[in-house]
C-alpha positions in Angstrom: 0.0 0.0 0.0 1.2 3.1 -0.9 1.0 6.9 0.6 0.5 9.9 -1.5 0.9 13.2 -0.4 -1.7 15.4 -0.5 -1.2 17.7 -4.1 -2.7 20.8 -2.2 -0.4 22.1 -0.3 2.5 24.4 -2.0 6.2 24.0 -1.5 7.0 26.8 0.2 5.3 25.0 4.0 8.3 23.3 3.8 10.1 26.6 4.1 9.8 27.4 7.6 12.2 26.0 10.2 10.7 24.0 13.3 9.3 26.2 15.8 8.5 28.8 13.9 4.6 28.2 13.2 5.0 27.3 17.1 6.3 30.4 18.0 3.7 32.4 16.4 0.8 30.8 17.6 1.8 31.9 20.6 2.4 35.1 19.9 -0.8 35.8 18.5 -2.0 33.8 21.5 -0.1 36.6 23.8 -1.9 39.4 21.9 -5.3 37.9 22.0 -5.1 37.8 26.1 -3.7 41.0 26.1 -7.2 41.9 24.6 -8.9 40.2 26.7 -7.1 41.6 30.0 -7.8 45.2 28.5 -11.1 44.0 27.8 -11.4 43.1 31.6 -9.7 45.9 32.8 -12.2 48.2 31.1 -14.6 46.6 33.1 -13.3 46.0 36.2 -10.5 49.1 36.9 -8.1 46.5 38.8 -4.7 47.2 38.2 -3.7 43.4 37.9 -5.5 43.5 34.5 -3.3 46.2 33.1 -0.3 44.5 34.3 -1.2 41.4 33.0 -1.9 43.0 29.5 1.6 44.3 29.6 3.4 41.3 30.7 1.2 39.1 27.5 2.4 42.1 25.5 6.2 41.6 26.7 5.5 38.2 25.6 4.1 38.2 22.6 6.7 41.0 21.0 10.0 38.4 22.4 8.1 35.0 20.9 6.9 37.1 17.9 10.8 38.2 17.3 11.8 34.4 17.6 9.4 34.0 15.2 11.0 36.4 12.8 14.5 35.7 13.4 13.3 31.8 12.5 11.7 33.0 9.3 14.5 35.2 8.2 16.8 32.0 8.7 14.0 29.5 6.8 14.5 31.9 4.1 18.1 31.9 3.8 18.3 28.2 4.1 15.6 27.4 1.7 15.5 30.2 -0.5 11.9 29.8 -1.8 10.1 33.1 -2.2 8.0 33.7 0.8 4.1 35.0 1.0 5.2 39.1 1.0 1.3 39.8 2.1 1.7 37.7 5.1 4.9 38.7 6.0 4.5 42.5 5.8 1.2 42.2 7.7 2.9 40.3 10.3 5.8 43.0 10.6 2.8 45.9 10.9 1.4 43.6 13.6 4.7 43.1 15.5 5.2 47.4 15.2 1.7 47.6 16.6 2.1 45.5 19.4 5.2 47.3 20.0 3.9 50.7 20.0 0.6 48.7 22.3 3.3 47.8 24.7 4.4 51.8 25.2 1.2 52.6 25.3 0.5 50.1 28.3 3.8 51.8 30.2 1.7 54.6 31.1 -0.3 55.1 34.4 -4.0 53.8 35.1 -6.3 53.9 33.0 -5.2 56.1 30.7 -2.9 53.4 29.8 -5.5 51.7 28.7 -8.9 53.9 27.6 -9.3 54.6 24.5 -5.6 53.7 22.9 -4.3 50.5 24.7 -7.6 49.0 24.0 -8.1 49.8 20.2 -4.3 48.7 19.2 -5.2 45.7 21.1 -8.4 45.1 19.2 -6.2 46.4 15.7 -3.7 43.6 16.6 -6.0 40.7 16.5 -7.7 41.4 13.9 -4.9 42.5 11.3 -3.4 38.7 13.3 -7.0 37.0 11.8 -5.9 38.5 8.3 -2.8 37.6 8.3 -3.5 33.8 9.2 -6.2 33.5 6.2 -3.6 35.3 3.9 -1.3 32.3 5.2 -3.8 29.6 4.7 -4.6 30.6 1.3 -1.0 30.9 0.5 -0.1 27.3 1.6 -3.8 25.6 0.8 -4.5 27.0 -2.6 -7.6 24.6 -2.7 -9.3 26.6 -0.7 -9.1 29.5 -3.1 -11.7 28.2 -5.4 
């Protein structure tokens, strides 16, 4: 009996080192709690929230950099030409989350209300684009 690989999937998934798909799901898992602490902080007005949202923040931006530092090497080592929509998105993502993470240094809630929350809520959902442009770059079946 024999295997065949599935014809759907594009070369270039071959392209990124190990860790690197890892690393990102957690970043964009950093920057989706750091939502949801704003989210709760909004609510609640307890400190812990806004320090929380900082430290995911922290997070995020150092496993999002690993990230980068992986792909840059993936691309030197495979040299296949990489998905330029996905990866400019996910640099405007990582320069949001930086400028988020300034943001969040401030004091109280105006660390918070209106700014910290909509960069926040700007990061996840450019990070929701930015996965479907990656899908559709490596599934081209699901184009049609």
């Amino acid at each position: 009996m024999t295997y065949q690989t599935s014809t759907y999937r594009n070369r270039s998934i071959r392209a990124s080192l190990p860790g690197q798909i890892t690393f990102s799901t957690f970043a964009a898992a950093f920057f989706t709690f750091a939502l949801v602490c704003d989210w709760a902080y909004v609510q609640t007005t307890v400190l812990m929230w806004r320090d929380f949202a900082a430290w995911l923040l922290f997070a995020g931006l150092v496993v999002g950099g690993i990230a980068v530092i992986l792909w840059l090497i993936g691309l030197a080592v495979y040299r296949q030409r990489p998905a330029w929509g996905e990866a400019l998105l996910s640099v405007v993502i990582l320069a949001l989350a930086l400028v988020n993470s300034l943001v969040h240094a401030g004091d109280g809630w105006s660390a918070i209300m209106p700014l910290g929350l909509g960069l926040s809520l700007v990061t996840v959902v450019l990070m929701v684009i930015a996965g479907t442009l990656r899908r559709l770059a490596f599934h081209p079946m699901l184009r049609a």
